[in-house]
C-alpha positions in Angstrom: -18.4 15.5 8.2 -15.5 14.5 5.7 -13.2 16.6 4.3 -11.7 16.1 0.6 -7.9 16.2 1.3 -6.9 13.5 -0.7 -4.3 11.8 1.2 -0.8 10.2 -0.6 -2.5 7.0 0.4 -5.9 7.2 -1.9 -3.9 9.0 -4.6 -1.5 6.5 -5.3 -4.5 3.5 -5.0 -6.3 5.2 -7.4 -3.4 5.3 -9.9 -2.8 2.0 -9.3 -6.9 1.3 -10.2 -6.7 2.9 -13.5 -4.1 0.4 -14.3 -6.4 -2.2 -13.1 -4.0 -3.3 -10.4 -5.2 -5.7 -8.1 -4.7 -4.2 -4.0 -4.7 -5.1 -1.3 -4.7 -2.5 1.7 -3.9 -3.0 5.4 -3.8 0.6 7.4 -3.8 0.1 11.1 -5.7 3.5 11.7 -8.6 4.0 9.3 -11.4 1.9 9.3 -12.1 -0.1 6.2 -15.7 2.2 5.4 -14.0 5.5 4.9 -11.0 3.9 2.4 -13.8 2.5 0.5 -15.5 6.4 0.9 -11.9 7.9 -0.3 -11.5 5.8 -3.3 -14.9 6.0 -4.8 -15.0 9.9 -3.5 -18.3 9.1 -1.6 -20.2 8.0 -4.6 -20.9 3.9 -5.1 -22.3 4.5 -8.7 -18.8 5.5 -9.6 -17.0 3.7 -12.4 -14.2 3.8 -9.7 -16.4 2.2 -7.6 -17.1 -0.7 -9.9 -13.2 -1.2 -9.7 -13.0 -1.3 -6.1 -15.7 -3.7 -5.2 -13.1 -6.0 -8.1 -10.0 -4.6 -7.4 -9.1 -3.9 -3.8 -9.6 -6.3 -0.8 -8.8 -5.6 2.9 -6.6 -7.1 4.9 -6.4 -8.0 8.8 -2.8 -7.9 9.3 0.3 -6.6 7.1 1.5 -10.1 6.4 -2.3 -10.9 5.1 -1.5 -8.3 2.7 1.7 -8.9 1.3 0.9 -12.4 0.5 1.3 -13.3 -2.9 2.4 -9.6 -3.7 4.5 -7.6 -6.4 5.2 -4.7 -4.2 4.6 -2.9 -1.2 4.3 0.8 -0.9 4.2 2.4 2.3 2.2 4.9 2.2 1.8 6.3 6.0 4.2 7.2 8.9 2.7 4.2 11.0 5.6 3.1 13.4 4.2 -0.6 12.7 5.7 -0.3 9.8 9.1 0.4 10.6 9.1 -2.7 13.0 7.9 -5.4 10.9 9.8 -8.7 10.3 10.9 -7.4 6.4 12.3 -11.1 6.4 8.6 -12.5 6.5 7.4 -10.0 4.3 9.5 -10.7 1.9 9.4 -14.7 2.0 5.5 -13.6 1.0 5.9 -12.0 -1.8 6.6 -12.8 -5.2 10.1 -12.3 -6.9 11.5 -10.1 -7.7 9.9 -8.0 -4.7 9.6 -4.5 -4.8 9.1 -1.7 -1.8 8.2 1.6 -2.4 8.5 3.8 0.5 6.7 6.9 0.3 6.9 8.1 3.8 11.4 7.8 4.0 11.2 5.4 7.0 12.1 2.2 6.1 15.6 1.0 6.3 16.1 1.3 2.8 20.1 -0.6 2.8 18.4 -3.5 5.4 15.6 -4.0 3.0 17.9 -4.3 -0.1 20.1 -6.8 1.7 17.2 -9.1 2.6 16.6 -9.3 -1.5 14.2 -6.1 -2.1 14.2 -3.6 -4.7 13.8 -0.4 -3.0 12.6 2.5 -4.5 11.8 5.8 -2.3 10.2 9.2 -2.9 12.8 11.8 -2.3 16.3 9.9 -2.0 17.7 6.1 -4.2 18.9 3.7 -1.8 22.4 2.1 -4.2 
């Protein structure tokens, strides 16, 4: 049984599909099938859909995903994600980088020394 909370997560992935923005998603936690079942709000005739099977790809690890990025947003309270090697992350990404952290726990002052633009929900990191 599913419920239909839509979490922060699927909210902001579906944004970024309307603006036809190419993602890819890495969540440690949720398996790959009920993503796909959040996005397309269990039904694969969807015109979301359509943009998913384009759109979005999956990847094994967080460095996977970052590769060849514009930005990462952090969308879940994960402690993996407060330990990553943000110098790695953002060798992979294109420039300028950008992090949006949705959840408040990154190190926003860190990340903006290693070269990031932070933006966060809820407080602006000078």
């Amino acid at each position: 049984m599913h419920h239909r909370s839509e979490s922060p997560a699927i909210y902001v992935c579906k944004y970024l599909l309307e603006e036809s923005a190419r993602i890819s998603i890495y969540d440690p936690k949720v398996p790959k099938a009920q993503i796909v079942n959040d996005l397309t709000d269990y039904d694969p005739s969807s015109r979301v859909a359509a943009s998913v099977d384009k759109l979005v790809s999956f990847a094994s690890d967080p460095y996977e995903a970052v590769a060849g990025a514009d930005a990462l947003i952090v969308c879940t309270e994960w402690d993996e994600f407060k330990t990553l090697d943000y110098e790695k992350v953002y060798e992979k990404m294109n420039k300028p980088a950008f992090v949006f952290d949705g959840r408040l726990i990154l190190d926003g002052v860190a990340l903006k020394k290693i070269g990031f633009h932070v933006q966060t929900i809820g407080k602006t990191i000078m």
